[in-house]
C-alpha positions as CSV (number, residue, x, y, z in Angstrom):
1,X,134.3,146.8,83.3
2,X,131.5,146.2,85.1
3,X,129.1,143.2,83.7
4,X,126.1,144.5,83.7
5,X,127.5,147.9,82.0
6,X,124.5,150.5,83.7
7,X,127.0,152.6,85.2
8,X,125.6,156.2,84.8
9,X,122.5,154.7,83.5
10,X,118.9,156.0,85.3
11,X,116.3,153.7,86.6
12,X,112.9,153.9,88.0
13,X,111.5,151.7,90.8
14,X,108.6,151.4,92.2
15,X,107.5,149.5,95.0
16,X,110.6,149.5,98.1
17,X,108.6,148.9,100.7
18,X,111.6,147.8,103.7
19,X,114.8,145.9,103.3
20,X,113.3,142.7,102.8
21,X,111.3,144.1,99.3
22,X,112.7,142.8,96.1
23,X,112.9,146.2,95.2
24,X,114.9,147.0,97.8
25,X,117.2,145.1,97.0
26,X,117.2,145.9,93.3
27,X,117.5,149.3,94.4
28,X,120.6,148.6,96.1
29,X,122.4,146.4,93.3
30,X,121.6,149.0,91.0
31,X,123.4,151.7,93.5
32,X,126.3,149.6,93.6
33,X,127.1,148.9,89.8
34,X,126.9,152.6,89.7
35,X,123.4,153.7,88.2
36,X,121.0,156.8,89.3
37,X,118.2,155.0,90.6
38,X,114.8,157.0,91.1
39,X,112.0,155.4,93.9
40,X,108.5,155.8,93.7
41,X,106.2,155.1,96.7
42,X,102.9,155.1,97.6
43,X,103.1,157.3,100.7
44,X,104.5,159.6,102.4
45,X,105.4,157.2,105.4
46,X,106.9,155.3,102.9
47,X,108.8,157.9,101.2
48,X,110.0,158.7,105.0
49,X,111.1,155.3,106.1
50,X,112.6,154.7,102.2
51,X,114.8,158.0,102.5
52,X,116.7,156.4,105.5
53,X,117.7,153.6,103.3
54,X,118.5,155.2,100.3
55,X,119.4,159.1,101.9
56,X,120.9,160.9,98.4
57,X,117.8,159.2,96.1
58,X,115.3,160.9,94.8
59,X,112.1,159.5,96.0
60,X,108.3,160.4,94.9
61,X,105.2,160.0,96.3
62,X,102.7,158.0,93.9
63,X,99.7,156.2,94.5
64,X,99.6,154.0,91.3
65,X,95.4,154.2,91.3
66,X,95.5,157.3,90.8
67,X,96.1,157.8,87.1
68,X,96.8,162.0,87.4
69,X,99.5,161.0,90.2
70,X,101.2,158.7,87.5
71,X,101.0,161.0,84.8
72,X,102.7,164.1,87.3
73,X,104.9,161.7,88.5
74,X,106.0,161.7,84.8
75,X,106.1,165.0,84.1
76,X,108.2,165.5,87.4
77,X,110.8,163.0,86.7
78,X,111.5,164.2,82.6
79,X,112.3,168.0,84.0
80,X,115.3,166.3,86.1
81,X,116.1,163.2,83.6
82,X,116.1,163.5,79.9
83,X,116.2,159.2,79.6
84,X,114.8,156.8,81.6
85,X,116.7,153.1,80.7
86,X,114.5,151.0,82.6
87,X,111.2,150.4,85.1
88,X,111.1,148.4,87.6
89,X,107.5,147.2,88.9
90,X,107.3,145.6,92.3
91,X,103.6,146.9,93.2
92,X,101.2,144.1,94.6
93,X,98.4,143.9,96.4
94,X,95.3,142.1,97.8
95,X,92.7,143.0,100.5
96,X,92.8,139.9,102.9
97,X,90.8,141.8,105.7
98,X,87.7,139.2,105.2
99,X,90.1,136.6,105.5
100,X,91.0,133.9,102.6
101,X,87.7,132.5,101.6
102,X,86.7,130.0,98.8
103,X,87.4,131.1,95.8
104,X,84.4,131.5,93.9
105,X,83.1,133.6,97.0
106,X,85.8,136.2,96.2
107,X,84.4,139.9,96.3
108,X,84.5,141.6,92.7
109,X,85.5,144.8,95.0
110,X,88.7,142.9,96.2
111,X,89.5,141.3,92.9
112,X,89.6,144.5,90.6
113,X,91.3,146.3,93.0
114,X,94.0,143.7,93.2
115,X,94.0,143.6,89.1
116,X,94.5,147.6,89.3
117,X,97.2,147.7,91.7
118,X,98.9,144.6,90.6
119,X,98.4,144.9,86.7
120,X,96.7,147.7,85.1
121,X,99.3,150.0,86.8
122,X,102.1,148.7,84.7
123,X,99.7,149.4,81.5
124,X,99.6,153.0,82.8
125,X,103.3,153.4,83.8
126,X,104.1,152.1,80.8
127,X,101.9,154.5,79.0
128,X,103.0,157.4,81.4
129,X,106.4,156.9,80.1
130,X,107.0,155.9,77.0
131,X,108.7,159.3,75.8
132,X,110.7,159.5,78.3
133,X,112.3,155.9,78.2
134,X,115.3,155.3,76.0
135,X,114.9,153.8,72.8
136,X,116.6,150.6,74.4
137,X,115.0,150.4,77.7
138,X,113.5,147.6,79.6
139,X,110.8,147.4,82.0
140,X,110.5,144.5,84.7
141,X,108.2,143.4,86.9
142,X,107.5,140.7,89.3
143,X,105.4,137.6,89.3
144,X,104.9,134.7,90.8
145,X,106.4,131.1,90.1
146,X,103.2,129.2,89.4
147,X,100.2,131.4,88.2
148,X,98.4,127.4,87.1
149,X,98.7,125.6,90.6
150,X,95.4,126.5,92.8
151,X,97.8,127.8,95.3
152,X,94.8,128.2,98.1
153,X,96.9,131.1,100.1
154,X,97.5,133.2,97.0
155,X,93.6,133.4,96.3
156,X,92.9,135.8,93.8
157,X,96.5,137.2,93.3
158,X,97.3,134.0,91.3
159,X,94.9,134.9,88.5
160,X,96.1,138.3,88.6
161,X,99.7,137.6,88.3
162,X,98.2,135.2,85.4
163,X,97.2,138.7,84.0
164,X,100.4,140.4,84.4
165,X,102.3,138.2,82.7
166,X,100.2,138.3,79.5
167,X,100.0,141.7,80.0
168,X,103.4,141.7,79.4
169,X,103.5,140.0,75.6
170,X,101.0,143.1,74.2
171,X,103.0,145.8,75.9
172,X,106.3,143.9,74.2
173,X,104.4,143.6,71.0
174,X,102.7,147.2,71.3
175,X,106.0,149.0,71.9
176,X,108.1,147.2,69.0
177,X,105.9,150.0,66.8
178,X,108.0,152.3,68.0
179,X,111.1,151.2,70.2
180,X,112.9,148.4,71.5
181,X,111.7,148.8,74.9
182,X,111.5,144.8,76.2
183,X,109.2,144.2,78.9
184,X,110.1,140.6,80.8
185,X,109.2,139.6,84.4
186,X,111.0,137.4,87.3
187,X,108.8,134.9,88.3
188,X,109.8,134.1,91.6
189,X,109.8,131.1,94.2
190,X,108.3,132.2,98.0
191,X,110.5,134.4,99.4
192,X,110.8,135.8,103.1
193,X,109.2,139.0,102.6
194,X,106.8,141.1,105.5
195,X,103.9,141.4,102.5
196,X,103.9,138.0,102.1
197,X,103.7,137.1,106.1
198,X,100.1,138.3,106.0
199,X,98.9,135.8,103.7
200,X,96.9,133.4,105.4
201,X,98.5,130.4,105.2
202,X,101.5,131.1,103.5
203,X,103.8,129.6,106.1
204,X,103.1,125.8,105.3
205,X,103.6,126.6,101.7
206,X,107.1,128.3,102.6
207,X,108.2,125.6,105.1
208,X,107.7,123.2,101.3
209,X,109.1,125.3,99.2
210,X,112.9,124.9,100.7
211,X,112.4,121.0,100.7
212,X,110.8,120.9,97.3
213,X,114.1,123.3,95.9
214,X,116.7,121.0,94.7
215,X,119.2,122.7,96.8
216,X,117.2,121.9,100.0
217,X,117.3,125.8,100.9
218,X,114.5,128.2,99.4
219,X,115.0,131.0,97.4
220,X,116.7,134.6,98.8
221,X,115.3,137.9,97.8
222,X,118.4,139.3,96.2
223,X,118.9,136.3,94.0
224,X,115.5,137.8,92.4
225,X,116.8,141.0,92.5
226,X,120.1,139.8,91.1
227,X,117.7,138.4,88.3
228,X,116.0,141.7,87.9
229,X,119.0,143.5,87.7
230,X,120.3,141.1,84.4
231,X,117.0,141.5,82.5
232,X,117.1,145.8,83.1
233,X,120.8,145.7,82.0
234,X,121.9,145.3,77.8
235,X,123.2,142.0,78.4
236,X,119.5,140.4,78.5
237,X,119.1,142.4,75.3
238,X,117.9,139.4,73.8
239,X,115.1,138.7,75.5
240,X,111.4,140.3,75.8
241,X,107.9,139.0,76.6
242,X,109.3,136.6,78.8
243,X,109.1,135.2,82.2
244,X,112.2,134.0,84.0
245,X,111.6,131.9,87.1
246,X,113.6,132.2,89.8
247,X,112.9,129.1,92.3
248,X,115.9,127.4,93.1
249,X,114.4,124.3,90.4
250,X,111.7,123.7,93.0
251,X,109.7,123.9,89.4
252,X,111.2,120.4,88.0
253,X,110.8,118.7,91.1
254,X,108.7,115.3,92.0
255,X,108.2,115.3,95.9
256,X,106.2,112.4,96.4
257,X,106.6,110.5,99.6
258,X,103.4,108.6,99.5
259,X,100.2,109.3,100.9
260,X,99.4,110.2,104.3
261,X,96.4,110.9,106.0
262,X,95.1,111.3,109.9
263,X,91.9,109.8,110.8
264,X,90.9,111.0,114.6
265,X,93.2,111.2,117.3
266,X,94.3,107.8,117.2
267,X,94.2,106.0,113.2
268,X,95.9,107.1,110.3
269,X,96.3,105.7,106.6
270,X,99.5,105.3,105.1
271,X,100.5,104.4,101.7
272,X,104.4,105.0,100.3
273,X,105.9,103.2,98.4
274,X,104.2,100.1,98.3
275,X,104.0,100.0,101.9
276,X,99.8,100.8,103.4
277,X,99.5,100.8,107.0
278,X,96.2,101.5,109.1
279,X,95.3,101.9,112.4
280,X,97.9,103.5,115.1
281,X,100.9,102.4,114.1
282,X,100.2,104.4,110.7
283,X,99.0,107.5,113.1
284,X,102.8,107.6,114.8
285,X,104.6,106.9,111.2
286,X,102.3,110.1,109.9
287,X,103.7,111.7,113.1
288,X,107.4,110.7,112.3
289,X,107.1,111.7,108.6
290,X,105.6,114.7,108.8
291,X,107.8,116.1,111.2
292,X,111.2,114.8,109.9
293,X,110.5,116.5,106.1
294,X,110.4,120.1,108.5
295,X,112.6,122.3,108.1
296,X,114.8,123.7,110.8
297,X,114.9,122.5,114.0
298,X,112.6,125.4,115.4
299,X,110.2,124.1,113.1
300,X,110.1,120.5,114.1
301,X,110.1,121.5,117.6
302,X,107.5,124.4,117.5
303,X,104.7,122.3,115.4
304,X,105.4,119.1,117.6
305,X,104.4,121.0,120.7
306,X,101.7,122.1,119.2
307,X,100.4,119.0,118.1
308,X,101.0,117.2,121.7
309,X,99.4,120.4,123.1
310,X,96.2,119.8,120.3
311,X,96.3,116.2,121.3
312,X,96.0,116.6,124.8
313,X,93.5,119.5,125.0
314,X,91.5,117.4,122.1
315,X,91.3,120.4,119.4
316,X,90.0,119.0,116.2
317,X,92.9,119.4,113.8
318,X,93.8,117.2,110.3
319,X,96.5,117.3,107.8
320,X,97.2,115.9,104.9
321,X,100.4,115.2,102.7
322,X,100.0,114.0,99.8
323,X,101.4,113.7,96.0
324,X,101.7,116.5,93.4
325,X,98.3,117.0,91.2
326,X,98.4,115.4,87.7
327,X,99.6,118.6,85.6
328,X,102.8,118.2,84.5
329,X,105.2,120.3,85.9
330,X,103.2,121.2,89.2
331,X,105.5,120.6,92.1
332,X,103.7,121.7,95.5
333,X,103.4,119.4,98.0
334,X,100.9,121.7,100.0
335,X,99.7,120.6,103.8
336,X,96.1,121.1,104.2
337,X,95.1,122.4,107.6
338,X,91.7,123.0,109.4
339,X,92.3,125.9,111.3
340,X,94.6,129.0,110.5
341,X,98.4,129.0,111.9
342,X,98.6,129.9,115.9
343,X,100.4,132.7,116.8
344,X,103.1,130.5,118.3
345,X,103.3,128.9,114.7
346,X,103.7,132.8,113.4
347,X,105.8,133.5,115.9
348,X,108.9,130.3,115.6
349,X,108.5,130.3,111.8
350,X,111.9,130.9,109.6
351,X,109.6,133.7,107.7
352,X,111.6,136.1,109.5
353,X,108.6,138.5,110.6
354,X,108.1,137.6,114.3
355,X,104.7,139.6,114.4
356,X,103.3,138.1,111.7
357,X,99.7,137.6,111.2
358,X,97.6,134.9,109.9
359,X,95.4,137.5,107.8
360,X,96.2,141.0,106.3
361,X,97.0,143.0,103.3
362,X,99.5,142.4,100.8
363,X,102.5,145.9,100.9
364,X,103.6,147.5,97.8
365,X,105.6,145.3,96.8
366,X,105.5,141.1,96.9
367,X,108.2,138.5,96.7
368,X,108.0,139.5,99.9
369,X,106.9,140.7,96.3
């Protein structure tokens, strides 16, 4: 017998965007252990370019902030399928068309649309469907790893996914009046997804992330999916309101190779391990450092002909590495850079988008959701 036991069973998802989604990959696991699964998307170019992946599904269009679409959506779905047994919610997005700015400059415009898209729409899904799911169901969604690290890339999303997953706990709570529906979330590590390559700045972070992973290799898409798939079937039965991270134990990790600095051209500052240099001989072990805790030879290559190139045509350009902050558990070792990735940097990066651009939207769904 199968372990997961949802052969026969029906399931919802929203949010297959390509075949690097999470969802899409959900979708397929799902396929394979036997279920019905159900797609919603948010247009019809993506319901086109979704039905050549999935051919004999049954695929709606929905635009999630549009609260009459979810409702029909609904209404359409419970004249085919008496019992829904579980949701799965990989819709995320952010407007990064200004660019990534400060923080506390975010537009409120940007920010409740993000919070609408990204959160409130599993509130009305939920709410859309709570007759039609089976007295046993579960709903998923995805988050993030780290919703209390300042993450600079993620702006705004961070705080939303915040949202989400305490949107989560009253959805749990609410439902128990009535059902066991359990509602739970992945939380996962950075992930080579095409939403995620338009996040300015997100490469740095996702060259870390597979050095900071215990396993020295970051996490893969369908090892969230695989994730999702166990909290949708019975044998998570046990667990609700909760957030399972999925990072490969990047989360229990202390990276700290000292600290490293650049000064001009020509001087650096060095401290590890006891050890402070100055001048530049601490400019070429900053070089040597930095270079050899890259991953992928590409990557070593591709940013060391860029800095040559930045040092001969004297572009202004500064990074710094440097410990993890002082809250316990946080674990990003982040790079700090004054100007946004080249397109060369794009363009040799293992994100597996070879167009990728240093600002855009998030898709509907994140991980790459």
């Amino acid at each position: 017998m199968d372990f997961l036991d949802i052969e026969g069973k029906t399931f919802l998802v929203f949010g297959v965007a390509n075949k690097k989604s999470v969802a899409f990959f959900v979708s397929q696991i799902l396929s394979e252990a036997g279920a019905n699964v159900i797609h919603s998307v948010q247009s019809a170019a993506h319901k086109e370019s979704i039905s050549k992946l999935f051919p004999d599904a049954d695929i709606y269009i929905c635009d999630v902030e549009q609260d009459n679409e979810i409702a029909k959506l609904a209404e359409t779905v419970s004249k085919i399928y008496p019992k829904i047994h579980g949701i799965v919610h990989s819709i995320a997005f952010a407007n990064y068309e200004a660019g990534l700015k400060p923080f506390h400059e975010t537009r409120k415009k940007d920010f409740l649309q993000s919070v609408e898209i990204s959160c409130f729409s599993l509130i009305s899904i939920a709410n859309a469907f709570k007759d039609l799911l089976d007295e046993k169901a579960s709903v998923v969604t995805i988050s993030i790893s780290a919703t209390t690290i300042a993450a600079e890339p993620y702006g705004w999303m961070a705080p939303v996914k915040a949202a989400l997953d305490s949107t989560l706990c009253f959805l749990a709570k609410s439902f128990s009046s009535f059902s066991q529906v359990r509602f739970n979330s992945v939380k996962a590590g950075l992930l080579k997804t095409s939403s995620s390559a338009g996040i300015p700045g997100y490469l740095d972070y996702y060259l870390f992330a597979e050095q900071l992973s215990l396993r020295k290799k970051s996490i893969e898409t369908k090892e969230v999916a695989n994730a999702v798939a166990f909290l949708l079937s019975d044998r998570s039965s046990g667990i609700n309101a909760q957030g399972i991270v999925v990072d490969c134990g990047m989360s229990t990790n202390y990276f700290d190779k000292g600290l490293m600095a650049t000064i001009g051209r020509n001087r650096a500052i060095v401290e590890s391990r006891g050890l402070r240099m100055t001048g530049f001989l601490a400019w070429l072990t900053w070089l040597f450092i930095h270079i050899a805790f890259l991953v992928g030879f590409r990557n070593r290559v591709a940013v060391l002909s860029q800095w040559i190139w930045a040092y001969v045509t004297n572009r202004r350009a500064s990074r710094v590495v440097f410990s993890h902050p002082k809250e316990q558990g946080a674990t990003v070792l982040e790079p700090r850079v004054s100007q946004r990735p080249s397109a060369a940097e794009q363009a040799t990066s293992e994100i597996g988008v070879p167009n990728a651009r240093p600002s855009g939207s998030w898709a509907w769904s994140r991980s790459d959701d």
